[in-house]
C-alpha positions in Angstrom: -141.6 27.6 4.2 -137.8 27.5 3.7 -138.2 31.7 3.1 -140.3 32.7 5.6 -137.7 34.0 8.0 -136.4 36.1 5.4 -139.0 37.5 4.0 -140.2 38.4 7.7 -136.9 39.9 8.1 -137.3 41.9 4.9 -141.2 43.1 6.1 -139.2 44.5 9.4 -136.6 46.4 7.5 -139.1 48.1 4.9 -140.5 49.8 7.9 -136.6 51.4 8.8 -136.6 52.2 4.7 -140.0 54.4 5.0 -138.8 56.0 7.6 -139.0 59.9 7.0 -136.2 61.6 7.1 -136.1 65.2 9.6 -135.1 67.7 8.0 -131.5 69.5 8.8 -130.9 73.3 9.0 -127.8 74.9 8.8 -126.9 77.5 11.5 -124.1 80.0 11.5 -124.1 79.4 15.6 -124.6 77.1 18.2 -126.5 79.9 20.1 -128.7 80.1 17.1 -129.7 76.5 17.2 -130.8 76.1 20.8 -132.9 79.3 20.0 -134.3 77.8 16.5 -135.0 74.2 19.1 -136.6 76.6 22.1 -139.1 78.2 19.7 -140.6 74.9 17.6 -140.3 73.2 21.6 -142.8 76.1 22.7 -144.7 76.3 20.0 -148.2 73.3 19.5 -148.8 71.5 16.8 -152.6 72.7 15.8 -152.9 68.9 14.1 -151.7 66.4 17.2 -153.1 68.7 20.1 -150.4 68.0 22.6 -147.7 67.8 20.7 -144.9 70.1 20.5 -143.9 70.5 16.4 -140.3 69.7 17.5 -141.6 66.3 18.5 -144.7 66.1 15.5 -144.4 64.2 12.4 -147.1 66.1 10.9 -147.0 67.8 7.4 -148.8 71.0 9.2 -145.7 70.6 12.2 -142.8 70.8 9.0 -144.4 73.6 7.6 -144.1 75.4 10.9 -140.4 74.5 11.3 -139.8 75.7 7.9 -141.6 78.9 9.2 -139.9 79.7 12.2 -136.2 78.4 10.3 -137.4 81.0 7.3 -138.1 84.0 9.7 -135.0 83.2 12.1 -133.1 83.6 8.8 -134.5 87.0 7.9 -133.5 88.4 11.5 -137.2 88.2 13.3 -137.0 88.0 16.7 -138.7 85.7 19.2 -141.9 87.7 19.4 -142.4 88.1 16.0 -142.5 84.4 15.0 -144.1 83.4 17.5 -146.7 86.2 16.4 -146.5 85.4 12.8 -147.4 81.8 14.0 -150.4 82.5 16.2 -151.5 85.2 13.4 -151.6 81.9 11.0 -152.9 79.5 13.5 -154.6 81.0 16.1 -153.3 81.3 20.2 -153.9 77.3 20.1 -150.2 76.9 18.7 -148.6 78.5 22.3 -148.2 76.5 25.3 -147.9 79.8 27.0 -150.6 81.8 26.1 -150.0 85.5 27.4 -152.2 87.2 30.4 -154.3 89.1 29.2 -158.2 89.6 30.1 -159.3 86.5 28.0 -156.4 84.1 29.8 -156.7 85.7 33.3 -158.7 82.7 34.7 -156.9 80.2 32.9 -153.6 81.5 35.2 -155.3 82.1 37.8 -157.6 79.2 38.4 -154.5 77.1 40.2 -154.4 79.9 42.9 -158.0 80.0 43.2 -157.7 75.7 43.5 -155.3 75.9 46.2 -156.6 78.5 47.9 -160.0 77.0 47.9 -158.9 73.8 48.7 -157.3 75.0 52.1 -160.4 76.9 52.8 -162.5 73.9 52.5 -159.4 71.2 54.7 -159.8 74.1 57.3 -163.4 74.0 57.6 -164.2 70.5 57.8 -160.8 70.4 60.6 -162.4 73.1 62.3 -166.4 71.6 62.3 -164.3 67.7 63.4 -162.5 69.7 66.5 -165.6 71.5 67.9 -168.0 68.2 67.3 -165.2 66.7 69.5 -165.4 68.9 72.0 -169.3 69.2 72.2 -169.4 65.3 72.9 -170.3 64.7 76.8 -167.9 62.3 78.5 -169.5 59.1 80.3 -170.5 59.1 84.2 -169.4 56.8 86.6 -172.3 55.2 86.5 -172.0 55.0 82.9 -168.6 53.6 82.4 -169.2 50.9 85.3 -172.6 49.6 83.7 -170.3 49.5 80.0 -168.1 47.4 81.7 -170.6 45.5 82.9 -172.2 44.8 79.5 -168.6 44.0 77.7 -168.3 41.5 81.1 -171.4 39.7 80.3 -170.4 39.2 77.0 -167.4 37.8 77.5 -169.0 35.0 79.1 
């Protein structure tokens, strides 16, 4: 019983010593990093689904790293290794697919939300205001046999 604390303590520490290690790229510029860290923050890991492969531990997310660090290397540009990567993994691995005829209602579904959604607000505002004002108000007669009723009731 006298080593239980410490061999707890060692159980929590194997965890930090498993721990994998990210990889580290060199880059001749800082300008170069941020671009190499924009493209692998906009490009989806096709393993975790909604995971970025800057963020993803996955052996699939490292490869594409490697990919885009590889290409960055031989002079591609943006376009291309993002193409290179949706030519390998499909249009999945972009955040931001581009419009074109298949995405069209994917970008324009919002607009079409909104727009429908104010239709709809407007009509049932517009059906509340002209119930309101088709409502007959009480006679006089009315109103004092009402009071009447509320009177009797009080007592």
């Amino acid at each position: 019983m006298r080593f239980l604390p410490a061999i707890l303590v060692l159980l929590m520490l194997s965890g930090i010593a498993r721990a994998e290690v990210m990889a580290v790229y060199d880059f001749d510029t800082r300008a170069e990093e941020q671009r190499y860290r924009d493209l692998i923050a906009e490009l989806r890991c096709p393993k975790c689904q909604n995971q970025n492969i800057a963020d993803s531990n996955s052996p699939i997310s490292k490869d594409m790293r490697d990919q885009v660090y590889r290409l960055m290397k031989n002079g591609a540009t943006n376009d291309e290794i993002v193409g290179d990567l949706v030519g390998r993994f499909g249009e999945f691995v972009q955040y931001k697919p581009p419009v074109d005829k298949r995405t069209i209602l994917l970008w324009g579904f919002p607009a079409i939300a909104v727009v429908g959604g104010v239709l709809i607000v407007a009509g049932v505002a517009m059906r509340s205001r002209k119930r309101d004002q088709g409502e007959p108000t009480l006679s006089q007669e009315e109103k004092a046999r009402a009071r009447q009723m509320l009177a009797d009731k009080d007592q």
